[in-house]
Backbone bond lengths (Angstrom), bond angles and torsions (degrees), N, CA, C in turn:
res aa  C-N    CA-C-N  psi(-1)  N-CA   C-N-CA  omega(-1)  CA-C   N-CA-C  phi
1 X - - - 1.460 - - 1.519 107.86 -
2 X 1.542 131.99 82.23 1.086 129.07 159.95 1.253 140.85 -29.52
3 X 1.682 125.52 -39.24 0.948 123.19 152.13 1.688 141.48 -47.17
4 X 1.160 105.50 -36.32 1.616 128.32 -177.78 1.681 104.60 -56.02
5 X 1.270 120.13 123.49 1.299 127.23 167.93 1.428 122.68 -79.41
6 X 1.511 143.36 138.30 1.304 144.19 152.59 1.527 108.91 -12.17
7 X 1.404 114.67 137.71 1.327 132.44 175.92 2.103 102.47 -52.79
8 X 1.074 107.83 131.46 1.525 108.04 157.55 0.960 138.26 -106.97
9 X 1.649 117.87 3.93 1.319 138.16 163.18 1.343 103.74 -162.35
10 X 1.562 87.68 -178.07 2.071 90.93 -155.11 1.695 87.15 -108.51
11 X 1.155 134.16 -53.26 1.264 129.15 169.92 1.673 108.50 15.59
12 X 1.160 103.63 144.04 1.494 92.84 146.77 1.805 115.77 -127.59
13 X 1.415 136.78 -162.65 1.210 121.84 -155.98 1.376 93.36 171.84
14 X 1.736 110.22 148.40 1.644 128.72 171.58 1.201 96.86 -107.31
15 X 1.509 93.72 163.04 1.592 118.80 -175.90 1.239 95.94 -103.26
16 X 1.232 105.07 141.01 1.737 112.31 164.20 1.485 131.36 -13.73
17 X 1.444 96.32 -42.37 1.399 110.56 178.22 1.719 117.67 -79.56
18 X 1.551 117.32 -12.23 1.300 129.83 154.73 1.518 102.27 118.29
19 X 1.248 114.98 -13.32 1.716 118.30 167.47 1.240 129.31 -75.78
20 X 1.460 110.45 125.03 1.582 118.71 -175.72 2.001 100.52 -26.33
21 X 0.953 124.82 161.12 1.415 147.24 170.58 1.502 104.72 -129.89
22 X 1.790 135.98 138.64 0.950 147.55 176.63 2.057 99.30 -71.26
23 X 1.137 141.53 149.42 1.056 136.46 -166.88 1.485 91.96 -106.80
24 X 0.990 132.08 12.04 1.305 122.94 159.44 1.491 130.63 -87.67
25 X 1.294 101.68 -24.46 1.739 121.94 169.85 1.550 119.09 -107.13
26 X 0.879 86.24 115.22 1.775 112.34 176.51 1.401 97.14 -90.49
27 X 1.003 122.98 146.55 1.403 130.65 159.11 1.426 105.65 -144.74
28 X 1.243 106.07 146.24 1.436 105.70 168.97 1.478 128.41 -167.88
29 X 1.172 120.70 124.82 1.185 149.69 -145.51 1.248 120.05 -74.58
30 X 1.035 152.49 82.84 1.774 139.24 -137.19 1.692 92.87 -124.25
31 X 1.126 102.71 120.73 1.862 123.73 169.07 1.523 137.38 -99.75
32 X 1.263 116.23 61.45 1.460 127.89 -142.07 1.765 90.30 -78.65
33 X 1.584 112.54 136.41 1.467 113.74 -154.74 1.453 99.30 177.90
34 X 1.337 100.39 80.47 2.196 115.01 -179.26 1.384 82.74 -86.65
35 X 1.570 84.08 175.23 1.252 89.66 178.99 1.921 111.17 -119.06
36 X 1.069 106.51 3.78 1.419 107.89 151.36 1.721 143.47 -60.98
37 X 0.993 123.49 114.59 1.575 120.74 -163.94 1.371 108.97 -161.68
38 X 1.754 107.97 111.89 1.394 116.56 164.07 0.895 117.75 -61.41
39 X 1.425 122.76 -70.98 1.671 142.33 -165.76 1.936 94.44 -34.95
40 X 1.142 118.65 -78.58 1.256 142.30 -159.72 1.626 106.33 -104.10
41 X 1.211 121.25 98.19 1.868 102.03 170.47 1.321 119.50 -65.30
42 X 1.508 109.54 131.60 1.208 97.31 172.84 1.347 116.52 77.54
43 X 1.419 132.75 35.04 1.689 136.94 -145.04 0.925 74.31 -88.81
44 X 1.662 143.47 -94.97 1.567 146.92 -120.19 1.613 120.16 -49.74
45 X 1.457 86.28 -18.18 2.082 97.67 -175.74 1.687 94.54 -120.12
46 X 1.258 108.31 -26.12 2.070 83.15 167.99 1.822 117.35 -43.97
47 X 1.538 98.85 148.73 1.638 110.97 -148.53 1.435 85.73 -108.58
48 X 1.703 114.94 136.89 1.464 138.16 158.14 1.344 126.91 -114.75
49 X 1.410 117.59 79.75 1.514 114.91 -150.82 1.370 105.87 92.84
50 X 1.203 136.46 38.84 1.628 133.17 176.24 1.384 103.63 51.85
51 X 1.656 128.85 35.87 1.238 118.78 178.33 1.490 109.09 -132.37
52 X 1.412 141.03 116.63 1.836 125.46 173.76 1.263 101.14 -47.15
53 X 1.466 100.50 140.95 1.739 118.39 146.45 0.693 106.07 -37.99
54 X 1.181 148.68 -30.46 1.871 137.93 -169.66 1.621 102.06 -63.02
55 X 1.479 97.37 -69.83 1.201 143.31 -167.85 1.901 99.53 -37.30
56 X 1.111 79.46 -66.90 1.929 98.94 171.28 1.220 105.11 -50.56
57 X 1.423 134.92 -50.10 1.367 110.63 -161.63 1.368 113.60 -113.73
58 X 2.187 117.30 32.25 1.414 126.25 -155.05 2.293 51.05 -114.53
59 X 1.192 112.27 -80.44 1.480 113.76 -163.06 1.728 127.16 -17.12
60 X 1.708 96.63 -63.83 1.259 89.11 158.73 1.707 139.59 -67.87
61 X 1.182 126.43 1.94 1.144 129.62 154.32 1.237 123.59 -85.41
62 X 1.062 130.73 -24.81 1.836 143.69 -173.77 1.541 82.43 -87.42
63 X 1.150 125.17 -53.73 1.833 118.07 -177.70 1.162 110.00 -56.19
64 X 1.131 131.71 -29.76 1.514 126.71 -176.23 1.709 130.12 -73.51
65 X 0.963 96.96 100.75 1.588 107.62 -179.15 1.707 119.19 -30.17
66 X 1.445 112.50 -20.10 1.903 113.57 169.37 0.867 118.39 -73.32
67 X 1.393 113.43 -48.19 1.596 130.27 -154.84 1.781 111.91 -82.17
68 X 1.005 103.65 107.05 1.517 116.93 167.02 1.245 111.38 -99.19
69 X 1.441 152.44 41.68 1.297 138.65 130.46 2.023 105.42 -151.16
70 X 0.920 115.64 153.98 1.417 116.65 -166.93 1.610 111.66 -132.50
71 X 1.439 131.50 92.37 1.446 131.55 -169.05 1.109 104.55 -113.19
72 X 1.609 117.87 132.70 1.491 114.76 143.86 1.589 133.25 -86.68
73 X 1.485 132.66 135.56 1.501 115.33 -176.53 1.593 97.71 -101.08
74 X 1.618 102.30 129.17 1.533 84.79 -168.02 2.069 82.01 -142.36
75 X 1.227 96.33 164.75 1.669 114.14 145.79 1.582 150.11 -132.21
76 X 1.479 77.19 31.09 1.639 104.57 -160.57 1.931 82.00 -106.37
77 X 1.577 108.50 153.99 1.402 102.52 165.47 1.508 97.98 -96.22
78 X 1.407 121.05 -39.10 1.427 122.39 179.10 1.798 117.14 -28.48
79 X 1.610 98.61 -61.28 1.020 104.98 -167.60 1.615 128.81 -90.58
80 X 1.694 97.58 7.50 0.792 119.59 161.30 1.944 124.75 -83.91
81 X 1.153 126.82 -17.37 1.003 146.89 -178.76 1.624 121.80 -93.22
82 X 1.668 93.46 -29.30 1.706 95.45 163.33 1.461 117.40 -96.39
83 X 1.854 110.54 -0.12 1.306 111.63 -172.14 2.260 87.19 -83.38
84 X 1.125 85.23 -59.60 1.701 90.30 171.96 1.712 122.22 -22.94
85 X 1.259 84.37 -61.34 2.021 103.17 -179.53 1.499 96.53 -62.86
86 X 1.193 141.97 -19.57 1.602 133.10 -161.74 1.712 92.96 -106.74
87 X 0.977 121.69 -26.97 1.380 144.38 -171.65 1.378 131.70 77.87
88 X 1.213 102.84 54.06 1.532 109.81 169.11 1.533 114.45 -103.92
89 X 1.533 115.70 167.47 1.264 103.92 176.42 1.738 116.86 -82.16
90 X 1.311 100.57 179.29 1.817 90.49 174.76 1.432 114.09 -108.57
91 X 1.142 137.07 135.55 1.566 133.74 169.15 1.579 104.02 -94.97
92 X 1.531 120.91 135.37 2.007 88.36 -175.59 1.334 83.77 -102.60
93 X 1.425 130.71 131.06 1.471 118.27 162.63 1.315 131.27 -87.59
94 X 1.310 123.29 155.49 1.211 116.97 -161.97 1.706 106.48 -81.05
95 X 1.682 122.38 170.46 1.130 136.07 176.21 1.760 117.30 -57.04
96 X 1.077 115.04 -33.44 1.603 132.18 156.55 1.075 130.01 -31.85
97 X 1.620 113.01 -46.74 1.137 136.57 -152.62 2.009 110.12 -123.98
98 X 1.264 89.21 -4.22 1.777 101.83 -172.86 1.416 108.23 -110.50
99 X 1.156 132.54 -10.89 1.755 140.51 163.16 1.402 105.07 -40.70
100 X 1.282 105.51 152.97 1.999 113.07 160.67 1.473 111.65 -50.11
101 X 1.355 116.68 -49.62 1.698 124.68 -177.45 1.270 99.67 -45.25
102 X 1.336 134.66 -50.72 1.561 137.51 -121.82 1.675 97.24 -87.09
103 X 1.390 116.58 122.18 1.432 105.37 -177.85 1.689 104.93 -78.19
104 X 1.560 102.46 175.46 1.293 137.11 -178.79 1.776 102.18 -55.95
105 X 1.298 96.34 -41.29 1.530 100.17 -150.94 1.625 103.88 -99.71
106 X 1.656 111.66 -7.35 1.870 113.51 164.22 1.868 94.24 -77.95
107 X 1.255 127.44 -33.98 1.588 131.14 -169.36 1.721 91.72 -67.89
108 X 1.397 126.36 -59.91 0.966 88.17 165.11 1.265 159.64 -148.54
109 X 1.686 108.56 58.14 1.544 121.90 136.46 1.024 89.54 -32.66
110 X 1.539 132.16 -109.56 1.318 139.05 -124.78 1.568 100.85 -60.52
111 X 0.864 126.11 -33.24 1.946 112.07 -175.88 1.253 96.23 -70.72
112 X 1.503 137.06 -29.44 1.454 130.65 179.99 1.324 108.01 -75.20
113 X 1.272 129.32 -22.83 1.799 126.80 173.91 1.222 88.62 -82.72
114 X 1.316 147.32 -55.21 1.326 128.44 -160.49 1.380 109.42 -73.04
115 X 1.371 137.43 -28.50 1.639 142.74 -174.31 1.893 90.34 -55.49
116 X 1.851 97.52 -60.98 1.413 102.59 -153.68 1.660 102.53 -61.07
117 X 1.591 124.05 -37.18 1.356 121.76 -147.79 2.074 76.38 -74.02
118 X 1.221 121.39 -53.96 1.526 118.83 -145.88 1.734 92.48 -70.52
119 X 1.186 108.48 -34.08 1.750 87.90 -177.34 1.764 110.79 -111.68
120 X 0.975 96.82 31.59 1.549 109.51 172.42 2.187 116.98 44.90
121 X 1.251 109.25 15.61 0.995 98.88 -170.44 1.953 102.33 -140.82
122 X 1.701 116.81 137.27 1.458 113.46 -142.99 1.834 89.67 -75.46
123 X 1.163 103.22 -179.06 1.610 137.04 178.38 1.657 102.21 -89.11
124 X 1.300 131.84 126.47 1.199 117.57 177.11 2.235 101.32 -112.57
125 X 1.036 113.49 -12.41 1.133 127.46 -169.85 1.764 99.48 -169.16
126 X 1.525 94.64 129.20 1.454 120.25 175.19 1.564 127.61 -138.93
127 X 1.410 102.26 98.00 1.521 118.57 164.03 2.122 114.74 -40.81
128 X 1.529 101.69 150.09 1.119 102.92 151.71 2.283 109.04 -143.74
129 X 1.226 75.65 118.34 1.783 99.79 -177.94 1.538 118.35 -80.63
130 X 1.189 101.48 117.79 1.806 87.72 167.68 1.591 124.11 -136.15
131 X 1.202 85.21 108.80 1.347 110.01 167.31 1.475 146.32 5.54
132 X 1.932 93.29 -35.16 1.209 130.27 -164.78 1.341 103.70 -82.68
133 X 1.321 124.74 -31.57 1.327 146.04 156.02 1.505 134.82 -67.52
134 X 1.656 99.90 75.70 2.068 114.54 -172.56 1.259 105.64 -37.09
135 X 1.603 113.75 -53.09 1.348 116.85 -134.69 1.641 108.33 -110.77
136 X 1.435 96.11 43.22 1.913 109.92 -171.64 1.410 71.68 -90.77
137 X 1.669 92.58 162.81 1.716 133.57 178.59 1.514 113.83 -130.67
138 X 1.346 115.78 142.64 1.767 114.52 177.29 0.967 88.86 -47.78
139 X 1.748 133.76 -52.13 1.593 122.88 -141.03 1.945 102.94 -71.35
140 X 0.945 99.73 -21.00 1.763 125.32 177.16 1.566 97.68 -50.55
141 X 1.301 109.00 -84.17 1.590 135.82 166.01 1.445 109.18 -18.27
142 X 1.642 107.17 -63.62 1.485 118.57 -153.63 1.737 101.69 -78.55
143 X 1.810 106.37 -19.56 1.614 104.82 179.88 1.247 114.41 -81.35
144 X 1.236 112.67 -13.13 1.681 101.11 177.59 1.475 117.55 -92.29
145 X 1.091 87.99 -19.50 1.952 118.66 -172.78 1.796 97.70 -65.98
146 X 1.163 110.24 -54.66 1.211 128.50 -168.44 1.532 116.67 -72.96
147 X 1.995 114.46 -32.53 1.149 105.99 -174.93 1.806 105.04 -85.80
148 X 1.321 106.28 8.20 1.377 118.87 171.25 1.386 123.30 -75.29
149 X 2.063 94.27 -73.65 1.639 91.01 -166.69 1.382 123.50 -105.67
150 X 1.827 100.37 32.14 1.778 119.51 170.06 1.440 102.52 -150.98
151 X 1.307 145.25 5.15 1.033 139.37 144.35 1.234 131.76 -72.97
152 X 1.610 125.56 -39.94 0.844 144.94 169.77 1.891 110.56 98.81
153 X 1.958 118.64 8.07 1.400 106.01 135.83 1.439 136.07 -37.14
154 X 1.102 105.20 139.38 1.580 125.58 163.73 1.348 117.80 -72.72
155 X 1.427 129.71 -51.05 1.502 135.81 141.48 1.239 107.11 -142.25
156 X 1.311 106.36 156.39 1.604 147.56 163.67 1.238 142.71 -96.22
157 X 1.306 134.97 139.84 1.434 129.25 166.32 1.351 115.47 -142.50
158 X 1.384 99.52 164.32 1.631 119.89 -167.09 2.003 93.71 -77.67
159 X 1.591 122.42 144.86 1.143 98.30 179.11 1.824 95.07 -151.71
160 X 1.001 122.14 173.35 1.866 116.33 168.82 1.519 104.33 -124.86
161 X 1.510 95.36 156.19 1.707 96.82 152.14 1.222 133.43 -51.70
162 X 1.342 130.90 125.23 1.635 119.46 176.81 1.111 94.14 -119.87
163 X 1.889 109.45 162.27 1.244 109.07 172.90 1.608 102.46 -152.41
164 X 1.161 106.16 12.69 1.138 117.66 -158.65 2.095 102.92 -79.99
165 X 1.205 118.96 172.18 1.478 106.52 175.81 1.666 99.76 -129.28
166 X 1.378 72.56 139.25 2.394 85.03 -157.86 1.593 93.85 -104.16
167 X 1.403 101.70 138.29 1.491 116.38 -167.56 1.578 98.14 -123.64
168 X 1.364 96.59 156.33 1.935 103.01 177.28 1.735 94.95 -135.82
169 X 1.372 112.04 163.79 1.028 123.84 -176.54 1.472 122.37 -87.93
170 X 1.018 170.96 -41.56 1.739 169.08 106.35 1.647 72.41 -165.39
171 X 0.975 109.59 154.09 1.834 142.72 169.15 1.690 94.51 33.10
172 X 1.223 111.81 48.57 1.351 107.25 163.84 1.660 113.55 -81.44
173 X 1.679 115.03 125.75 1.212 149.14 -150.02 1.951 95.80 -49.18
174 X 1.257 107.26 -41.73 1.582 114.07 -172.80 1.317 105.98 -70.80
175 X 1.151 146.24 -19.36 1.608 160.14 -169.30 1.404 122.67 96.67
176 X 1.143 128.82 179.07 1.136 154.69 163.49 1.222 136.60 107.14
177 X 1.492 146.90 149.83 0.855 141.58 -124.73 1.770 110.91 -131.64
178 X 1.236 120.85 121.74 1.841 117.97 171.29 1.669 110.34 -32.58
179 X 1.053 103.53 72.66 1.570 93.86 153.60 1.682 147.13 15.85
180 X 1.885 80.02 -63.47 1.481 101.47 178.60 1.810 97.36 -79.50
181 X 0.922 116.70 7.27 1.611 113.58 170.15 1.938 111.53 73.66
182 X 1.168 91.64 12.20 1.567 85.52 -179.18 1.370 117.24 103.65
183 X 1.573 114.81 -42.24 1.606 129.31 -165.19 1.476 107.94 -57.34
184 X 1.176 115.96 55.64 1.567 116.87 179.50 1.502 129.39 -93.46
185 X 1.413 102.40 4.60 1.562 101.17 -135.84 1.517 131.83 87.22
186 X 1.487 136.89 -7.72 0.748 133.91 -171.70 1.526 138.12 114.46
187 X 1.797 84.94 -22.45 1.600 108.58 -164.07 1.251 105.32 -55.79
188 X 1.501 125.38 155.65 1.423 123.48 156.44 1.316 119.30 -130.90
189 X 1.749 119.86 177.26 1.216 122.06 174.88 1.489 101.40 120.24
190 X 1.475 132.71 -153.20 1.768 135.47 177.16 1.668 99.99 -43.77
191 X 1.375 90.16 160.70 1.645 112.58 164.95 1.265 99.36 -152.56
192 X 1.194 121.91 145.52 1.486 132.74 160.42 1.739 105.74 -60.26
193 X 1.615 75.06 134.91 1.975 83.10 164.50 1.730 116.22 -102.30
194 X 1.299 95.46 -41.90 1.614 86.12 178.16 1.612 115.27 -113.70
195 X 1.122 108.69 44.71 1.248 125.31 168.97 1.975 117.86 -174.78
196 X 1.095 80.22 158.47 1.719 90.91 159.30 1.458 121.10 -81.77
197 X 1.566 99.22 112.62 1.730 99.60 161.02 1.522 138.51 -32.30
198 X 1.708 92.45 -47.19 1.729 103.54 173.29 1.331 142.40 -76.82
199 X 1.394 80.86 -2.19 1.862 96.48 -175.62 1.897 88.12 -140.07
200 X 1.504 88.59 138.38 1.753 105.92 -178.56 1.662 91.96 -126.40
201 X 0.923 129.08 99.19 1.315 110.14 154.67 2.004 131.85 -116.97
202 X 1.281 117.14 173.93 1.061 100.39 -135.87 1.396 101.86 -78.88
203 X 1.197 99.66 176.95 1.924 103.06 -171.24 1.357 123.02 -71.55
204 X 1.423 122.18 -26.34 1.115 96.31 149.65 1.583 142.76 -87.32
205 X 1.613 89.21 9.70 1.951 92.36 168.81 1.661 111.62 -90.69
206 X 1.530 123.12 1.99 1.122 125.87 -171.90 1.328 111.86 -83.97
207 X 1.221 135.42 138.92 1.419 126.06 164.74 1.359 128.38 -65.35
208 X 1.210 122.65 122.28 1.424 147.08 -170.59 1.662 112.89 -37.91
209 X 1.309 124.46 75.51 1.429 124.18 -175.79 1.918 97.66 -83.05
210 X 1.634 81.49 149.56 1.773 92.33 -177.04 1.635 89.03 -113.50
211 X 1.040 122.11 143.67 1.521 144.33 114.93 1.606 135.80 -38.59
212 X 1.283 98.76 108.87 1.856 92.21 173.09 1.516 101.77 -73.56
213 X 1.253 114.55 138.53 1.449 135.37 156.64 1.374 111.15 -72.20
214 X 1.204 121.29 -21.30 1.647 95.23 -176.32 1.644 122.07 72.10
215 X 1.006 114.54 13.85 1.615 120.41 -145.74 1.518 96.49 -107.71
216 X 1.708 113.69 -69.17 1.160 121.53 -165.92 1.529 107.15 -160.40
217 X 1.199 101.32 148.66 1.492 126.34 -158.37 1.746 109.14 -132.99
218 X 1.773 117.11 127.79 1.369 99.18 -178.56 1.513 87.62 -137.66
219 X 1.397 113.73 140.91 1.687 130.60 -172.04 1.497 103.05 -136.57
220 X 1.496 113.59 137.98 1.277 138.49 170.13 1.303 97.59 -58.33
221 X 1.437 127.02 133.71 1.690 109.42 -152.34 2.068 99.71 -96.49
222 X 1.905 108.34 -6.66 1.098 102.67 -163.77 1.752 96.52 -94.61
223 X 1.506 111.08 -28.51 1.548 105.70 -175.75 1.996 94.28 -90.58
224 X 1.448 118.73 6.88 1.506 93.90 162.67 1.635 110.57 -99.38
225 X 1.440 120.55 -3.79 1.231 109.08 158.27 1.305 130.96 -54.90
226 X 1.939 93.22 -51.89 1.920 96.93 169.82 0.994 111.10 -60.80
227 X 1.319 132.62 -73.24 1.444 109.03 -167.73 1.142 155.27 -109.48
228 X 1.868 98.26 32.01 1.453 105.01 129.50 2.261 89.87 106.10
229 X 1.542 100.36 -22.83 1.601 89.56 -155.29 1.842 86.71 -140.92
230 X 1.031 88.35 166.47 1.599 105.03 -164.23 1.495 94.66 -76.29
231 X 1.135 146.70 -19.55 1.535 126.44 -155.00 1.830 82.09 -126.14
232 X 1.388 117.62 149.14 1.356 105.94 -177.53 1.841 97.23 167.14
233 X 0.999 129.55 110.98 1.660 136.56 170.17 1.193 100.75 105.77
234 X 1.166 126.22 -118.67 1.611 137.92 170.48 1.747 104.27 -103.54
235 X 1.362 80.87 141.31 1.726 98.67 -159.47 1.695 89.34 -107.03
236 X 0.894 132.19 111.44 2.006 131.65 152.95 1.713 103.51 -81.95
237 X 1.346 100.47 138.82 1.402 120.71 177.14 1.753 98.09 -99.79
238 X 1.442 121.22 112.79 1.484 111.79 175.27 1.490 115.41 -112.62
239 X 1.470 118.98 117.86 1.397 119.77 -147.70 1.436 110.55 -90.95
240 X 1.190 104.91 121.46 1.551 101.84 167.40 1.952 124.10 -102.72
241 X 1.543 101.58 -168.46 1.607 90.43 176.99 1.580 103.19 -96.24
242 X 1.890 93.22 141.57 1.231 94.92 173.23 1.507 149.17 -83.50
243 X 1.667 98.47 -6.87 1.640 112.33 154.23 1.619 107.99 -38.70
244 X 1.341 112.64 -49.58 1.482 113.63 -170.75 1.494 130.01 -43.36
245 X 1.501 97.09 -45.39 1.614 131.52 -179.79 1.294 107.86 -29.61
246 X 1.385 131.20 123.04 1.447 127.13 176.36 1.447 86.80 167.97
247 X 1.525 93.56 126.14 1.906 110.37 160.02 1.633 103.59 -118.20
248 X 1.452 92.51 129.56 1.709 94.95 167.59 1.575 116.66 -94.47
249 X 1.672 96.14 92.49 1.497 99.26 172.35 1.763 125.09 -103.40
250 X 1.906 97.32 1.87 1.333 86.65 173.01 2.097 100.71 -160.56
251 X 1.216 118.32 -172.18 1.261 104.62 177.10 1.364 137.00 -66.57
252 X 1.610 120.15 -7.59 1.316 134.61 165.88 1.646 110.14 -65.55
253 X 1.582 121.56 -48.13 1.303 136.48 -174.21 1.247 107.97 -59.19
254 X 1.325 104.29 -34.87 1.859 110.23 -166.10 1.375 102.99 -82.00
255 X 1.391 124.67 -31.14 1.273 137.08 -178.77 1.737 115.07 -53.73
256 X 1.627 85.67 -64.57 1.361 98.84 -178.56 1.463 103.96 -60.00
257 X 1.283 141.53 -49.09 1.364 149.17 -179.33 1.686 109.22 -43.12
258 X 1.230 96.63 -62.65 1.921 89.11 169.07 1.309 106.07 -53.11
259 X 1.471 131.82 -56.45 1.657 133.83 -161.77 1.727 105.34 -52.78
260 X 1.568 93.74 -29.81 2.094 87.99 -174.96 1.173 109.96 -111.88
261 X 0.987 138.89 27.62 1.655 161.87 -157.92 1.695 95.76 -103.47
262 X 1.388 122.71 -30.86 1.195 113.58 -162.24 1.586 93.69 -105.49
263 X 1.152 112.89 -14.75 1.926 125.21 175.63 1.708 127.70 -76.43
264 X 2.482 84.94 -36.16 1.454 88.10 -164.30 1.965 88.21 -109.33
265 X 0.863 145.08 -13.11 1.089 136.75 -177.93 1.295 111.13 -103.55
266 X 1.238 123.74 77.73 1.750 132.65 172.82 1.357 109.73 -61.82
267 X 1.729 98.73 137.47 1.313 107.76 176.57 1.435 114.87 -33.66
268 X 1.565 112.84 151.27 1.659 117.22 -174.33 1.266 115.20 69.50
269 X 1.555 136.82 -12.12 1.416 131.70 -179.40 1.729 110.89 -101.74
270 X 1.845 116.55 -25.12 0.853 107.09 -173.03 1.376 140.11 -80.56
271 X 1.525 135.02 110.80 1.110 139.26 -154.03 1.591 97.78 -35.98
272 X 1.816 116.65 142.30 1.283 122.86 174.02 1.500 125.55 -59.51
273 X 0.688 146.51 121.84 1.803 147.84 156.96 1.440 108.37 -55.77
274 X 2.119 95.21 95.82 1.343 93.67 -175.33 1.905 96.25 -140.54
275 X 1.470 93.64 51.71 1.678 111.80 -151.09 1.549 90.69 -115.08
276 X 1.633 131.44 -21.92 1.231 127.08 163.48 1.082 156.59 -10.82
277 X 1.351 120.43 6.41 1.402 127.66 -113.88 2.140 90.03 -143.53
278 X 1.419 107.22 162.38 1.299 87.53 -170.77 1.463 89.18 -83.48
279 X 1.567 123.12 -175.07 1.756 114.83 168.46 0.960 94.02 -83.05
280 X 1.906 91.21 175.39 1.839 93.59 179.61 1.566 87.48 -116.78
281 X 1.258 144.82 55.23 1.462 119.02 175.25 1.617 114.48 -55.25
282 X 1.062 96.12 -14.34 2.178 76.49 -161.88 2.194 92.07 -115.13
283 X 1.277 97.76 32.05 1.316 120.17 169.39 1.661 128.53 -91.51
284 X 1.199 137.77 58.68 1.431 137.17 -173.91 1.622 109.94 -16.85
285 X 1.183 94.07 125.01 1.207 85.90 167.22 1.444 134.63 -94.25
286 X 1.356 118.98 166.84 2.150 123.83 -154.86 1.555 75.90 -127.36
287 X 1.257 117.43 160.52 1.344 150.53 149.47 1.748 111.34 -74.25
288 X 1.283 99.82 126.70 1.414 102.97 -174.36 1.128 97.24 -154.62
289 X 1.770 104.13 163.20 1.944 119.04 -155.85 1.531 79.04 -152.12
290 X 1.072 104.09 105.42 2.417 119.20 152.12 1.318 95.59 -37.93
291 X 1.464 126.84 139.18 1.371 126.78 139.74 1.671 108.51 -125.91
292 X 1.430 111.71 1.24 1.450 109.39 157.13 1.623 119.49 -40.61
293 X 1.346 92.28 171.67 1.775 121.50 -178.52 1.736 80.46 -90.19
294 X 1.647 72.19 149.30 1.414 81.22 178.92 1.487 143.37 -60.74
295 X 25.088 105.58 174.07 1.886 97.47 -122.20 1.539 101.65 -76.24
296 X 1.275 129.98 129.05 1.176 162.44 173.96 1.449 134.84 -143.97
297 X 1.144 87.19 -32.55 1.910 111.51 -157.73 1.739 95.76 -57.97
């Protein structure tokens, strides 16, 4: 397994999920989850199946057979307290780092300096999870995880089949330019981006476009220090199903998310409801590490 780094301690150690872990692989799971949210108030703890997004996507990572440590970066105490109850650890992030500006990937550097400084031992591979995504799976988790630290990617992502044909508007405000260069005759208005307007051909003569899911992200944890951003060396696309596909970025998403909750979470898969609990906002928060069985934010 090329990817896999030299042991950094001799220890040995279980994964969340209760299976020995090799002490040479660290993995670790980073759950970036403020508690600020226009779209949705309060998104990170809205319930899908009586369960927070948090909650949902602390489960499928603790389920996943790679992942030996499970963090949320949060600045909410709320959502810090159901990340606890699900059993992940807490990162508290600072105000800096919790703004709309603030990317995904400063949330989590810093939860990965704080994992390593509090348990004294480095990150060899580091996930980034989002939340926003109900209908993630360990096996989700474990494919990006996997095209990392036995494939020998640099990073990974979760992605679907598309087949769909994506249109832009002529002088749409965000940029970009007709392709076909204009030479139309004159015409104006849409242009195809990933295709030609004038030629349709059939889907299976089209080339196979992927979709980012948005879901999950896995980085070599020493080349995501250098450079700073989740995509970086060789990129693996790890495919999931696309029924699954859904980001909750506003109150329509969340809607639909409860409505397929009873379709996509089959009996025995759905993370437990163990969120009961009163909150603790006016509760300090402790640093804590699960040793139980097993940008969005």
């Amino acid at each position: 397994m090329n990817a896999v780094r030299p042991a950094h301690a001799a220890e040995s150690r279980r994964c969340p999920n209760g299976r020995a872990a090799p002490a040479a692989r660290r993995v670790l799971a980073v759950i970036p989850a403020r508690g600020g949210s226009k779209g949705v108030p309060a998104k990170n703890l809205a319930e899908v199946a009586g369960v927070p997004l948090v909650s949902r996507a602390v489960h499928a990572c603790r389920v996943a057979a790679l992942v030996t440590d499970v963090a949320v970066s949060t600045d909410d105490p709320d959502i810090a307290a159901a990340a606890r109850t699900a059993g992940a650890e807490v990162v508290e992030r600072p105000a800096d780092l919790a703004g709309d500006l603030a990317s995904s990937e400063a949330a989590v550097l810093h939860a990965m300096d704080a994992h390593e400084a509090r348990h004294g031992h480095p990150v060899d591979t580091v996930l980034l999870v989002q939340c926003t995504s109900p209908f993630l799976t360990a096996e989700d988790v474990d494919g990006v995880t996997r095209a990392v630290v036995e494939d020998g990617a640099d990073s990974a992502l979760t992605v679907a089949a598309f087949h769909g044909f994506v249109w832009r508007a002529d002088g749409d405000p965000a940029g970009g330019t007709d392709p076909a260069g204009g030479t139309d005759g004159g015409a104006e208005g849409a242009y195809g981006v990933n295709h030609d307007r004038y030629h349709r051909p059939r889907r299976q003569d089209r080339p196979q476009d992927l979709l980012e899911t948005g879901a999950a992200y896995a980085m070599a944890a020493p080349g995501f220090r250098k450079a700073g951003h989740r995509f970086f060396g060789r990129t693996e696309p790890v495919r999931t199903d696309p029924a699954r596909v859904l980001e909750v970025d506003d109150p329509h998403d969340l809607a639909r998310a409860r409505a397929l909750a009873p379709l996509l979470d089959p009996e025995g898969t759905r993370p437990p409801d163990r969120t009961s609990q009163p909150r603790q906002s006016d509760q300090t928060e402790q640093p804590h590490q699960s040793n139980q069985p097993h940008q969005h934010d």
